[in-house]
C-alpha positions as CSV (number, residue, x, y, z in Angstrom):
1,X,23.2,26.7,31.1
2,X,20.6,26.7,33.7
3,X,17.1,28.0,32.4
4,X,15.2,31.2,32.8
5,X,12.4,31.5,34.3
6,X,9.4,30.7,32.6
7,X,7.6,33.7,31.0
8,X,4.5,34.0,32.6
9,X,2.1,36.6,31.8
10,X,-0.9,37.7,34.0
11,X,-3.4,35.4,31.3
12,X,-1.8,32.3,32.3
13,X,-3.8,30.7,34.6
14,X,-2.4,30.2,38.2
15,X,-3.2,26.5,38.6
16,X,-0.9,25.7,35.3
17,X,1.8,28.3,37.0
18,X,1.8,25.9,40.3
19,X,1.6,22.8,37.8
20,X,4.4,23.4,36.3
21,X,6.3,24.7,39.3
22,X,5.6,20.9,40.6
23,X,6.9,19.0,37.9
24,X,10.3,21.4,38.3
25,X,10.2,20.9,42.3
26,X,13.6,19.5,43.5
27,X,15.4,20.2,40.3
28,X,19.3,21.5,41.4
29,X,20.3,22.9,37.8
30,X,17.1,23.5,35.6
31,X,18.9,23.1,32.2
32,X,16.1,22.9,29.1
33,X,17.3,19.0,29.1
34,X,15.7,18.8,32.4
35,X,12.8,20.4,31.8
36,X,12.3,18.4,28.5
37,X,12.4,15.3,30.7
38,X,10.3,16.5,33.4
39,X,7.7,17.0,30.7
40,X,8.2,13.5,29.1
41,X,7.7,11.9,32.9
42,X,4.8,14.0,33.4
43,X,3.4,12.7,30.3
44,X,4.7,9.5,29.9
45,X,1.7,8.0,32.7
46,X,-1.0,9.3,30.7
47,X,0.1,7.5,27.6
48,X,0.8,4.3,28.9
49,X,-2.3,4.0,31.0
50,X,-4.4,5.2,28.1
51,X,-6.0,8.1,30.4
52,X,-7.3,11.0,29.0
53,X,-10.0,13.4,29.1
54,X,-10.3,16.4,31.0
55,X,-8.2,15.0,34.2
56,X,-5.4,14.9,32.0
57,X,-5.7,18.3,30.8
58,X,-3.8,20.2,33.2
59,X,-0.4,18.2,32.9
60,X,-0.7,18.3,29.3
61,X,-0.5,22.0,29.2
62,X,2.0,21.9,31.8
63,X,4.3,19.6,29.3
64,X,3.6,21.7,26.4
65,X,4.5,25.0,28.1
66,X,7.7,23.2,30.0
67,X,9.2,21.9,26.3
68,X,8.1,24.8,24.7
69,X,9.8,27.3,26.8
70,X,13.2,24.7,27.2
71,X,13.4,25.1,23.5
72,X,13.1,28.8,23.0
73,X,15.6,28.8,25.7
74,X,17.6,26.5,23.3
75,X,16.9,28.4,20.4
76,X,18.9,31.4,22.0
77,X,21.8,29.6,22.8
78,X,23.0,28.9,18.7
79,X,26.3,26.4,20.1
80,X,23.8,23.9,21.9
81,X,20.8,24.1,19.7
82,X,21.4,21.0,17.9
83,X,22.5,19.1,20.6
84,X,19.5,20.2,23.0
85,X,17.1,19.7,20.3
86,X,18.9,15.9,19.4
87,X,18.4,15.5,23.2
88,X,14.9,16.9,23.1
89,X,14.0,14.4,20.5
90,X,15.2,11.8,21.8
91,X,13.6,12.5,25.3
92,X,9.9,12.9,23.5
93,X,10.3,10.0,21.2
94,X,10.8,8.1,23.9
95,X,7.0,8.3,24.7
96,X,5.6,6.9,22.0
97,X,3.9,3.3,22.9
98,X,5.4,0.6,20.5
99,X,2.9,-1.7,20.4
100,X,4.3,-4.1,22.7
């Protein structure tokens, strides 16, 4: 199941359109597992280095929008819902810092 494109509407801005298009560059099937862990790398730098602020802002929304539009995708597809989402979890779980 390879993943429609994302729904864009004229409001979205144009530099979250290209940031998101980025973090997809160089994908070969663009399954919502993919883009769930595309987000999760994305992310994953900003948690670890304790960055944040408004230079962050950007691939924040980019992750949001990527995992929220890989589980819509999911959502429509009934037989690999609970999978996708079990994968989904597992993916985003993986970012939290565990006080290591």
């Amino acid at each position: 199941m390879s993943l429609t494109p994302l729904p864009w509407s004229d409001q979205v801005p144009a530099r979250l359109r290209e940031r998101v298009g980025q973090a997809l560059a160089g994908a070969v099937a663009v399954t919502p597992e993919e883009v769930i862990e595309r987000a999760v790398a994305l992310t994953r730098p900003i948690l670890q280095d304790g960055a944040g602020g408004r230079g962050t802002a950007l691939d924040l929304l980019a992750a949001d929008a990527m995992v929220t539009h890989a589980l819509h995708q999911l959502a429509d597809n009934p037989e690999r819902f609970e999978d996708g989402c079990a994968v989904a979890m597992t993916a985003l779980s993986s970012m939290v810092p565990t006080g290591d």
